[in-house]
N, C-alpha and C positions, 0 to 999 in steps of 0.2 A: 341306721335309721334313714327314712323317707325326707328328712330335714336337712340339708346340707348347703352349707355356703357356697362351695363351688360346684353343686350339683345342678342340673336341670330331669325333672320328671317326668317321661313322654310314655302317651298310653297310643298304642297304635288299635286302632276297631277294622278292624276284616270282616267285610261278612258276602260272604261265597255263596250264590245261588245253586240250587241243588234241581235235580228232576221232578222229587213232590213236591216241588211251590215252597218247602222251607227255607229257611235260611239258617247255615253254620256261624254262628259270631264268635271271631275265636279274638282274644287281647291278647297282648306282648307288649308289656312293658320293662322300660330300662334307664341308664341313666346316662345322660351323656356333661364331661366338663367344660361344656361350651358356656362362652359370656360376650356379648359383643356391644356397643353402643353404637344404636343405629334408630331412624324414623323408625314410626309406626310399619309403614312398609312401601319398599322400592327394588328395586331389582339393580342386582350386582351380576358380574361376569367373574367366575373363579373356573378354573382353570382344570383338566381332568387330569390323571396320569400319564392320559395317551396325548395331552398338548391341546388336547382340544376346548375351547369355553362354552362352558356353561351359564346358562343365563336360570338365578336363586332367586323365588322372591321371598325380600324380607319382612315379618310378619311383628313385627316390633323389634326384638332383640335377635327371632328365631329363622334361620335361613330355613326354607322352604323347594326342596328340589320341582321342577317342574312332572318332572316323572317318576314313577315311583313301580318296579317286575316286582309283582307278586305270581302269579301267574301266567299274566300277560299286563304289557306296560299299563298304567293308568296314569292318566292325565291329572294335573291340579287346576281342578274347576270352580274351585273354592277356599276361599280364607278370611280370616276374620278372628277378634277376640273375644273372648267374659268380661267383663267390669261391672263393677259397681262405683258410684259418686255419693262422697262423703264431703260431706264441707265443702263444696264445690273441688272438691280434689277426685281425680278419676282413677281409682285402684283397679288396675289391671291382673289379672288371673289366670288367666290362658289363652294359649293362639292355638288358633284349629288351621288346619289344612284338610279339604277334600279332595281327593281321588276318586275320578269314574273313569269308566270305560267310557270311551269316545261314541258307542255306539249304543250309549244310551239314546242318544237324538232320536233314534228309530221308534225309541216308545213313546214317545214324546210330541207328536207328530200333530195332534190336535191341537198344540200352544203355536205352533208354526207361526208367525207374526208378528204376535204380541210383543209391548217390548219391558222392557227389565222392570218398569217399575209393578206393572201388571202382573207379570209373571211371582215377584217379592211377596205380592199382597194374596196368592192364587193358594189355597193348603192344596186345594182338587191337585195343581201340576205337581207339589213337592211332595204328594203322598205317589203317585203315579212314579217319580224317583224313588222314591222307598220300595214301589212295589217293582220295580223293572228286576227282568233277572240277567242281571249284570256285574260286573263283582265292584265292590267300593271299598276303600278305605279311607278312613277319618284318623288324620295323626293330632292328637292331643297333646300339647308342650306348656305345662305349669310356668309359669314369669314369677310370679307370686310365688317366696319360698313357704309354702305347705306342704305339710304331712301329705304323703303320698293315701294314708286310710284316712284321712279328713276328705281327700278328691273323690275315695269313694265310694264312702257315704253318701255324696251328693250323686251320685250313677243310682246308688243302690231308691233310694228315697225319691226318686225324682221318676225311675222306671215304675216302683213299686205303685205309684200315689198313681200313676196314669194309667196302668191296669186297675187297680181298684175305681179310678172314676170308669171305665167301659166294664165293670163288673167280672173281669178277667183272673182275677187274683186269687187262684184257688190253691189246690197244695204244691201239684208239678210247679206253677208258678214261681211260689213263694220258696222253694227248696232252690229253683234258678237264678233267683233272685240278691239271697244269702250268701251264692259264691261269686256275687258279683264285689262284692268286699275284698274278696281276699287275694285279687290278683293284686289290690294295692300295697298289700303287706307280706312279700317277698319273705323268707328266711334270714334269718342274722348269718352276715358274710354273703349273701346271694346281693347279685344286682339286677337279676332278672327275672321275671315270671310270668308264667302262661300259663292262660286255659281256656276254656273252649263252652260257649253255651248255646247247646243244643234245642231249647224250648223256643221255639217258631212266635208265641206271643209276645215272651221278653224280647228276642231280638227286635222283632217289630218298633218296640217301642224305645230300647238303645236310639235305632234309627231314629225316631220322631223325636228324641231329645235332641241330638244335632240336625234333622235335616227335616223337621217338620215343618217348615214357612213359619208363617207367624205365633207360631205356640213355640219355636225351638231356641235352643238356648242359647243364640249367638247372632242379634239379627242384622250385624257385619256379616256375619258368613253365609246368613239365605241372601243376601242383599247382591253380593257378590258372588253366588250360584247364580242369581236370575242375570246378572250382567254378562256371566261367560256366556251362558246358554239362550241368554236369544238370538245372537248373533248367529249360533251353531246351530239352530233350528233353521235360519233363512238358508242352510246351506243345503238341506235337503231335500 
């Protein structure tokens, strides 16, 4: 099961820009038996095979590589967690980590200036992120021991509710939709599972769950998008 004491639940989001304007979203998730007690987030120096240091940043519990080859290297431009506050107690959920390509800045060129806090409040810049065709990844790491098909459900309910608010949500959709479920519930004895969703609307809006501005669901991690990236705007 998706519930494990010494587990951690990481959903990694891919999404590869294509020649017609769509985008491929493929998931791969796994599990890994890491546990560490550490700040919210700082950065450490660990060590590679080849003797060299790396510099992690730590995202609560969760190290965070600075770079991440999928294709071609991607940068971590962003981080940040979920919580909700109960009884003045702050329940923590998941640490995000974003990857872009560095040469996003290029689409980007009209925020040139501005600075983080502008950019945080701006959806026009972080939908123009969404739309760049450049490749991203969003690594997903559950802190919070949950069911891996409780995480989601909350993907599946949260893309589906925001196509239906733009009138989107028709059959291709909702058949897209459905197997966003099931990459959280692996096979018994598997610890890994992939797949791939092809429908240009859903992806869309994966993306605006994590990297919409102020409608997205982590606003440490727009907050900390617009801090990398204004600096990175004055460089161009």
């Amino acid at each position: 099961m998706l519930q494990c004491s010494d587990s951690i639940y990481v959903l990694w989001v891919i999404i590869n820009p294509t020649p017609s304007d769509s985008s491929d979203f493929s998931i791969h998730n796994h599990f890994a038996g890491y546990r560490s007690s550490s700040p919210l987030k700082f950065l450490i120096k660990i060590k590679s095979k080849m003797g060299t240091e790396v510099e992690v940043v730590m995202v609560d519990e969760v190290p965070f590589p600075p770079l991440v080859n999928i294709t071609k290297p991607l940068s971590l431009l962003g981080h940040g967690i979920t919580d909700i506050e109960i009884h003045f107690l702050q329940i923590k959920f998941t640490a995000i980590g974003v990857y872009l390509d560095p040469q996003i800045v290029s689409h980007l060129q009209k925020w040139k200036g501005k600075s983080a806090a502008e950019l945080a409040q701006d959806d026009h810049f972080f939908q123009a992120i969404i739309s760049a065709p450049v490749d991203k990844l969003v690594r997903v790491v559950v802190i919070k021991e949950i069911k891996g098909s409780q995480f989601g459900v909350q993907i599946e309910s949260a893309v589906r509710d925001r196509l239906a608010e733009v009138d989107l949500y028709e059959e291709e959709e909702e058949e897209a939709v459905e197997q966003l479920w099931s990459f959280s519930s692996p096979s018994e004895g598997k610890e890994e599972a992939k797949m791939e969703v092809k429908n240009g609307n859903v992806v869309e809006m994966i993306q605006k769950w994590y990297l919409g501005g102020t409608t997205a669901l982590s606003p440490t991690t727009v907050s900390s998008l617009a801090t990398s990236l204004s600096p990175l705007l004055l460089s161009i």
